[in-house]
Steps between C-alpha positions, in 0.01 A plus 500: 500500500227240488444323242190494294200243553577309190882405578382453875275213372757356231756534814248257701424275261848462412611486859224240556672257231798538646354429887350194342819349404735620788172309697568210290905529537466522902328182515718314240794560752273482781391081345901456533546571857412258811159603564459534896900461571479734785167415645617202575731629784151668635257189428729275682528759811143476506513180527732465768358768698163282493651216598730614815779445278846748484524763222863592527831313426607357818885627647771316308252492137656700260277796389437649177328190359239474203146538657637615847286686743629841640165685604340580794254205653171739386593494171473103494191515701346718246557173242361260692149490342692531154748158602179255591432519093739283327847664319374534179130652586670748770795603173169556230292692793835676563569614194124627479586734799795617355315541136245666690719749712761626198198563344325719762856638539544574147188699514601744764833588376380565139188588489576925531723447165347672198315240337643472196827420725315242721525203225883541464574538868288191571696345238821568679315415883388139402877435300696665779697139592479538882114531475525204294700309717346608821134371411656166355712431762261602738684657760370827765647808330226561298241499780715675707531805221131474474441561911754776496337685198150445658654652858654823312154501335311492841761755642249753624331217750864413714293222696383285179823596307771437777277141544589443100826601501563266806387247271660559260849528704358185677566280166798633349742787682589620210349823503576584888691803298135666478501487882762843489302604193173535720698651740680751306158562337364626834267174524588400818140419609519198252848410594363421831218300385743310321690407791229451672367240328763342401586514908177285549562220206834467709304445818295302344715272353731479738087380664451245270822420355773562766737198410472603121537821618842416649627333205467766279643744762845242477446491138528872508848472719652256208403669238738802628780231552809536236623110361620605184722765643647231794547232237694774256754569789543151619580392086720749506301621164581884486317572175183342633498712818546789322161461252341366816592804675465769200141355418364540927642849433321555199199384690552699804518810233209424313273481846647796651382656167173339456433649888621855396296510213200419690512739734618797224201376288255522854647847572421585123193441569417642787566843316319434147193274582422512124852271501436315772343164281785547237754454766372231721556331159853613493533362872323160398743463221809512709356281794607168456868609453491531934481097418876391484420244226263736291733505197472156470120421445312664198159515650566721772495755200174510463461774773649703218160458323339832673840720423450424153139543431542835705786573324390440149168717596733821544659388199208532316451842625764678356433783278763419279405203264920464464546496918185236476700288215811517735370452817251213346833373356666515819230306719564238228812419531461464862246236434719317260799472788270377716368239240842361461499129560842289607808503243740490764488524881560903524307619192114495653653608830651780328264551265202537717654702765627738197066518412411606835763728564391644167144502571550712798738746391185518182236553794733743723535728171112516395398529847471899430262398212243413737297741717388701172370186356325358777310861465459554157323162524286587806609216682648645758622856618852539721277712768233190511822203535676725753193473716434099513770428681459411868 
């Protein structure tokens, strides 16, 4: 049941107020953070890379430090013109960007909400904490999430998307979960674009950049390497090796997962095309778990964004105004796990993990709820999806 024009306008207006202040929260705790604290890693690449200079930690330097660069030589390349402009100019024309970008991304995940939802849902987007870190700290998530949307929105064109997605998997690899996803989806041709292009950046920089290129290649090779675990059994420290050794397994878990779901989600939608943009959502959401550090770092949520606009749409849907209340409720508490800040060491860790885990098992059950919508709003038929895909 819709409701009528006069509580759809009282439901903006309200919903308005309240995007006004969660606008004015976000940049309260936005003013407290270190504006540009991971730009810096990337300005002072760019730097280097200008310069001749090395962009790794040599063998022997202990990784894992404050503003350390681990990401392919293009990427610092890319920040070159951004690293001749001194620190503080390149952080304000940074955050710009990133202003600029959540906003365009904001946009396209919310703008098929009802409209007297839009207000409260942008409320939530420009609150949601890893949004709010992500554009103050200034790191490549964000951009990355925006290349990957624009790629699944280009995904009837595999040359131009594959090129984007590249991209995007050229910044961050993060997302290489959607690489299955495409597959499972039947999108092969823009799997091989992809590859493709990512194929000639390689060749490229290994061009350009082939002692860079070689550094980060020996980067990758310590990265895999195991201290913690060698200095637990050389202390003798039992209980250390243990957590050590229960969290990698936890890890290992969590990105065999993240890959099943990706390809469950792609072979979803290779059946229901009407689906298909609801579940490349789902598969975004789980991506950065194939990282084996993604538990740790709050702004690789923000891939979550897309599951829960998507999510709340269907939401919305419901012909029950009680399943709307409860499923409404629902997507609510996930975004108050994930906006849990530290109280002790495990509690975000837990906490957020707990919100995405509950934010998919929310998307898995509405999924259903979505062909007939998609129609009843003449958006788009199941016969018309089915047939756009390569």
């Amino acid at each position: 049941m819709t409701p009528g024009p006069d509580r759809q306008r009282a439901l903006r207006l309200l919903g308005t107020g309240v995007f006004l202040l969660a606008l004015a929260a976000s940049a309260q705790i936005g003013s407290q953070l270190t504006l540009g604290f991971d730009l810096l890693a990337y300005w002072d690449a760019g730097r280097h890379v200008a310069a001749g200079g090395p962009l790794y930690r040599a063998e022997g330097e202990a990784l894992g430090q404050l503003g350390e660069f681990r990401y392919p030589p293009h990427v610092a390349l890319a920040f070159v013109p951004l690293a001749a402009l001194p620190l503080p100019v390149a952080k304000v024309l940074w955050l710009a960007v990133q202003v600029a970008v959540a906003g365009l991304v904001g946009i396209a995940l919310l703008r098929r909400l009802p409209a007297a939802a839009r207000p409260w849902a942008a409320a939530g987007y420009v609150l949601y904490l890893p949004l709010v870190l992500e554009v103050v700290l200034g790191n490549l998530n964000l951009l990355t999430l925006a290349l990957c949307l624009l790629a699944w929105r280009w995904r009837d064109r595999p040359a131009l998307a594959g090129g984007v997605l590249a991209a995007g998997l050229g910044l961050k690899l993060l997302p290489f979960t959607l690489i299955p996803f495409y597959l499972a989806a039947g999108r092969i041709r823009t799997v091989l674009w992809c590859l493709a292009t990512g194929l000639v950046v390689l060749i490229g920089t290994a061009i350009v950049l082939p002692v860079r290129l070689a550094e980060f290649l020996a980067l990758l090779l310590r990265l895999t390497e195991t201290p913690w675990v060698r200095t637990a059994i050389d202390r003798e420290q039992p209980e250390l090796l243990a957590t050590i050794l229960w969290s990698r397994g936890l890890t290992v878990i969590l990105a065999l997962l993240a890959v099943a779901i990706a390809i469950a989600a792609g072979r979803a939608a290779a059946r229901c095309g009407a689906d298909e943009t609801h579940l490349h959502a789902l598969a975004l959401a789980t991506a950065p778990y194939l990282a084996p550090f993604a538990v740790f770092w709050t702004t690789f949520l923000v891939f979550s964004l897309p599951l829960f606009a998507s999510t709340l749409g269907r939401a919305l849907s419901l012909d029950s105004a009680r399943g709307r209340a409860l499923a409404a409720a629902a997507l609510a508490c996930c975004w108050l796990l994930i906006q849990v800040v530290r109280l002790h060491d495990l509690m975000p860790i837990a906490a957020h993990l707990s919100g995405v885990v509950g934010l998919c098992l929310l998307a898995v059950v509405l999924l259903p709820t979505g062909p007939d919508v998609q129609a009843r709003e003449g958006r788009l038929t199941p016969e018309a999806a089915t047939s756009r895909r390569d």
